[in-house]
C-alpha positions in Angstrom: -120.6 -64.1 -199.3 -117.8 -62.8 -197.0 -115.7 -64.1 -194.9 -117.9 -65.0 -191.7 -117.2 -63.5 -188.2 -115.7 -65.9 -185.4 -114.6 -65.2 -182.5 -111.0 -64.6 -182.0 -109.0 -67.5 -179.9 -108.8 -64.8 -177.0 -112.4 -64.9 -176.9 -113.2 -68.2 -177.3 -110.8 -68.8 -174.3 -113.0 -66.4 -172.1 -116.1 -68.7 -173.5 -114.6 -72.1 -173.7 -114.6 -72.7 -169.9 -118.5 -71.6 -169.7 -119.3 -74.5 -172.6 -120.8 -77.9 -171.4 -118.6 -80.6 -171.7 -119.0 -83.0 -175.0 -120.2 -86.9 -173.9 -118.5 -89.2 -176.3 -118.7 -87.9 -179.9 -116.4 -84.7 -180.3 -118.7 -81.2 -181.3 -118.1 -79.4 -184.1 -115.9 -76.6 -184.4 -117.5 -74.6 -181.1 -116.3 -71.0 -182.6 -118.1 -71.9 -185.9 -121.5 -72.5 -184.0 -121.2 -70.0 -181.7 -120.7 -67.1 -184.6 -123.5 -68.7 -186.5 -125.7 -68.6 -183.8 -125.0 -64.9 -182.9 -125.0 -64.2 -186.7 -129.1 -65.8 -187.2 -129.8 -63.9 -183.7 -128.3 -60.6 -184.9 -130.0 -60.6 -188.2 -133.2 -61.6 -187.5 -133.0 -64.9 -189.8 -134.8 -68.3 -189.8 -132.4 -71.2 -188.9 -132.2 -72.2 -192.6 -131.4 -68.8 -194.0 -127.7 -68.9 -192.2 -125.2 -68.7 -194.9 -123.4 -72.1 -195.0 -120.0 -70.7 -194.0 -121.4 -71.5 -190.4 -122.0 -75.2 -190.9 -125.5 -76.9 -190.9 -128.8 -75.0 -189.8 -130.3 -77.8 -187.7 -126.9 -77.9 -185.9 -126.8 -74.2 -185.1 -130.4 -74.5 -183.9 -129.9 -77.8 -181.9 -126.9 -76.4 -180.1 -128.8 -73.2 -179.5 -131.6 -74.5 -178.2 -129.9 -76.9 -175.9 -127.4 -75.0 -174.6 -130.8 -72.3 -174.1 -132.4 -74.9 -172.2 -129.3 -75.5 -170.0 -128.5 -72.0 -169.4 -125.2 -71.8 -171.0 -125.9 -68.3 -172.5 -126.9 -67.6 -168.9 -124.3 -68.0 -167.7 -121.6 -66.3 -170.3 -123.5 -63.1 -170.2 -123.5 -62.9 -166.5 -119.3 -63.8 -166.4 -118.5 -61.8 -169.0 -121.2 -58.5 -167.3 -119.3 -59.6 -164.1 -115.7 -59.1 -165.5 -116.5 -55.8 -166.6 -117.0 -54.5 -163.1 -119.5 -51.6 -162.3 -120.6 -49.6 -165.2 -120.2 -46.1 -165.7 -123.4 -45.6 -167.6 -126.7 -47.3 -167.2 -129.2 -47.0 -170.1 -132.9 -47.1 -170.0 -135.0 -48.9 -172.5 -138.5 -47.2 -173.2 -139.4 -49.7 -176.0 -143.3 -50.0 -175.9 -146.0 -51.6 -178.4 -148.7 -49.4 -179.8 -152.1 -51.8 -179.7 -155.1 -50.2 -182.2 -158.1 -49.2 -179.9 -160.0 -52.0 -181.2 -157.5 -54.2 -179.8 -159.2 -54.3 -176.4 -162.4 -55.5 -177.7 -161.2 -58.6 -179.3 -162.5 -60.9 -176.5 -166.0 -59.2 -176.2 -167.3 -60.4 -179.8 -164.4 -59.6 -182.7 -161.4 -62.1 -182.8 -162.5 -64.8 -180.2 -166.2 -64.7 -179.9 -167.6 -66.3 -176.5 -168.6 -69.7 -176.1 -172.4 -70.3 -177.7 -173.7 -70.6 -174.2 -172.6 -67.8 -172.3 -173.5 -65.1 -174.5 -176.6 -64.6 -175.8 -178.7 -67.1 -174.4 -182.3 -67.8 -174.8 -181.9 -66.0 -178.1 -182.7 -66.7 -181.9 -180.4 -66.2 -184.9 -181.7 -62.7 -186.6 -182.4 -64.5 -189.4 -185.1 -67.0 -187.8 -186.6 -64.3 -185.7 -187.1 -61.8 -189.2 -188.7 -65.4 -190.8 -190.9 -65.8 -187.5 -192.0 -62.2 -187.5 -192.8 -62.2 -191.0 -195.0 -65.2 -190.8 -197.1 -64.1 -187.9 -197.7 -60.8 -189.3 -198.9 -62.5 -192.6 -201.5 -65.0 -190.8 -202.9 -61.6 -188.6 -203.0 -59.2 -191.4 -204.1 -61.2 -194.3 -207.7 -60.5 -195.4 -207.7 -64.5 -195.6 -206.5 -65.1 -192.0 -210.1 -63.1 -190.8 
C-alpha cells in the first residue's frame, strides 16, 4: 500500500484549535486519525477495511463517532467555510432516488402486511372457506343426502 495521506502541519494547525481537549491519557497521533477517518469516509469502507497505515479501526471509529456526537466536525467545516469568505459560485445538487412503482404499495399488503385484525376481519382463510363450500355442496347434491 502507499504512503497514506495526512494532513500537512499547516493544516493540522488550522484543525488543532477546533479538537477537544484530551483528559488524562494523551491521544494518538491526531493527524493519523483524522486522515484515516477522511480516508474510510472518502472510500466508502467499513471501519475494519482501513489500511493499517492509519492505526487501529475501532480507534478511527471511536474518535469519529465521539467527536460526531460532540460536533467537532461541525464545527471545522463551518470555520474553515467561514475563512473562505463568500463564494463565487454556488452549486445545486439535484441528486434524487428512483423508487419502483410497486414501492408505494408495500404498506397496503406486500412488504409489511397489516396487523390480523384490522384487515380482513370477520373473514376465513381461502383455504377453509374452498373446504366449507366443498362440504356443503356434497351433503346437498349427493343422491345419499335426499
Amino acid at each position: 500500500m502507499p504512503e497514506p495521506f495526512l494532513p500537512t502541519p499547516a493544516q493540522m494547525r488550522r484543525l488543532k484549535p477546533r479538537f477537544p481537549r484530551p483528559h488524562g491519557v494523551p491521544r494518538v497521533d491526531d493527524r493519523r486519525v483524522v486522515s484515516g477517518i477522511a480516508f474510510v469516509l472518502r472510500n466508502g469502507l467499513r471501519w475494519r477495511d482501513a489500511p493499517p497505515a492509519y492505526g487501529p479501526h475501532k480507534t478511527l471509529y471511536n474518535r469519529f463517532v465521539r467527536w460526531s456526537r460532540m460536533g467537532v466536525f461541525d464545527r471545522i467545516f463551518a470555520a474553515l467555510a467561514a475563512e473562505a469568505g463568500t463564494p463565487d459560485r454556488l452549486i445545486v445538487d439535484a441528486t434524487h432516488l428512483k423508487a419502483h412503482r410497486t414501492a408505494a404499495s408495500l404498506l397496503k399488503g406486500g412488504l409489511f402486511p397489516a396487523a390480523s385484525g384490522a384487515r380482513g376481519a370477520g373473514r376465513t382463510p381461502s383455504s377453509t372457506r374452498s373446504a366449507t363450500g366443498r362440504a356443503a355442496r356434497a351433503s346437498c347434491c349427493s343422491p345419499r343426502g335426499n
